[in-house]
N, C-alpha and C positions, 0 to 999 in steps of 0.2 A: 111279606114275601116279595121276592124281588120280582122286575118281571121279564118278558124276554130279552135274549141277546140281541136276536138277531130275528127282526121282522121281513117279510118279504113281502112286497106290495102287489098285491092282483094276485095271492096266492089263491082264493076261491075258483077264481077265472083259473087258474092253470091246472088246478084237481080237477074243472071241471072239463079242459082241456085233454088233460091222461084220457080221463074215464074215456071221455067220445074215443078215443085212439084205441080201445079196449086196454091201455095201460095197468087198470083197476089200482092203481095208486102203487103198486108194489114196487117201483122203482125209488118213490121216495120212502117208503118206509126201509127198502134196503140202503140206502144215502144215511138217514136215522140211524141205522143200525152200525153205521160202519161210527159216526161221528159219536154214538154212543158206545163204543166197544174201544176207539182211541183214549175218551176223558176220561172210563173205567180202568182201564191199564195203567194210566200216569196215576190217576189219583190212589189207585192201589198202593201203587210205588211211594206216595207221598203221606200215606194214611200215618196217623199217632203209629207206635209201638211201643206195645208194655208186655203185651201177651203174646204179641201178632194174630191174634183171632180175628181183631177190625179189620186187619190188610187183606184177611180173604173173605170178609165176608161182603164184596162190592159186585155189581149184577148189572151189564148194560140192559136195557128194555128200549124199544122205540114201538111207534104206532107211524100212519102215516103223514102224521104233523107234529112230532114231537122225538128229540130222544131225552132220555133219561138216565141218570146212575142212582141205583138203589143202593142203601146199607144198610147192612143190620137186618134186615127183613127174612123171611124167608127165602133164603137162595136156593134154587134146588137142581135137580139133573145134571149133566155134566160140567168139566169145566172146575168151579167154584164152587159147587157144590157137592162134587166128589172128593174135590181137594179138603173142606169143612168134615165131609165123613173119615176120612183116612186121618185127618189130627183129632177125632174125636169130640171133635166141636160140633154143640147144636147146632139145630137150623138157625138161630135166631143170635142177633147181636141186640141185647134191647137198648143199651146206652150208647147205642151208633151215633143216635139225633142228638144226646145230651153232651156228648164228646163235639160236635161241630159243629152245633149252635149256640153250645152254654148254658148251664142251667143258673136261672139267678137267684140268689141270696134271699131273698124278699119268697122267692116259691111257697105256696100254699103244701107244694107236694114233697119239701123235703121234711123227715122224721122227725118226730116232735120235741127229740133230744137235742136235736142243732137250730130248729128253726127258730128265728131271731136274733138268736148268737153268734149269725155271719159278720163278720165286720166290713166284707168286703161286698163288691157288685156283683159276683158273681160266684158262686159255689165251687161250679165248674167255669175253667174260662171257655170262651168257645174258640175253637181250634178249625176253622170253614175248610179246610183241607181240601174239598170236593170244588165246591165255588171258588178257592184262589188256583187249582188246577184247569177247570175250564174256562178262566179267564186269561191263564197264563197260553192256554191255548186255542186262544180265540182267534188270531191272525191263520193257525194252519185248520183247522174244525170248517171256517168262513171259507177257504179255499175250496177247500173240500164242497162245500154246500153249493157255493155259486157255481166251479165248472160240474157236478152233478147236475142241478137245474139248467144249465147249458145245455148239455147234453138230451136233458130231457123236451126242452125247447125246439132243440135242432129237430129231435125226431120226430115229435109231432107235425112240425110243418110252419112254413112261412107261416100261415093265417095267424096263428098262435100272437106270434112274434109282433102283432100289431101296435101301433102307438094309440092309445087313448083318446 
């Protein structure tokens, strides 16, 4: 698993910063929310199509140190999930992960009718669609992120702002 983009340094110091401000962290999770709601809409737009069920079945989520894009999964409530009810698609994409990561050839868990008889490396190729979208936009996502944490900086106060 890869690992983060984008690390921020004395990020503990700065949650712990919010909190004393009564921030209670909700300004970075709504920061989260926004940079995860940008890479879900491009990568929608960029997802396989054979059926178009994969292109709607994508789900921004953030916490307050983290955003995320989901596939496949249970997407529910409005939104992407209304849109899933209205084309009669389930909740569930289950070969979201196998479509953008690959399933390989060698797999214990492909059917016992094909297994061995891959010639090649991979069953499925994998198609990252998800990861070459938030990489493609990772210069405007980092924007986003730093004048947020600016902002958040400013508000709290000089002290914050200190050199180590």
């Amino acid at each position: 698993m890869a690992g983060p983009l984008l690390k921020v340094e004395g990020a503990s110091q700065l949650r712990q910063a919010i909190k004393k401000a009564n921030g209670e962290l909700a300004d970075l999770k709504d920061l989260n929310q926004t940079i995860a709601t940008l890479v879900t809409t491009a990568a929608a737009r960029n997802a396989p199509r054979k059926t178009g069920k994969l292109a709607f079945a994508h789900k921004p989520s953030a916490t307050r140190t983290r955003a995320s894009v989901t596939v496949g999964a249970n997407v529910r409530g409005a939104g992407t999930g209304a849109v899933l009810a209205e084309l009669g698609v389930g909740r569930a994409v289950p070969y979201a992960g196998a479509i953008h990561w690959g399933w390989p050839g060698s797999s214990q868990k492909l059917p016992k009718q094909i297994r061995g008889k891959i010639d090649r490396q991979f069953f499925i190729a994998p198609n990252p669609w998800i990861v070459d979208t938030g990489r493609q936009l990772e210069p405007t996502w980092v924007a986003i992120y730093s004048r947020g944490i600016n902002e958040i900086i400013d508000a709290i106060g000089p002290e914050t702002n200190k050199a180590s």
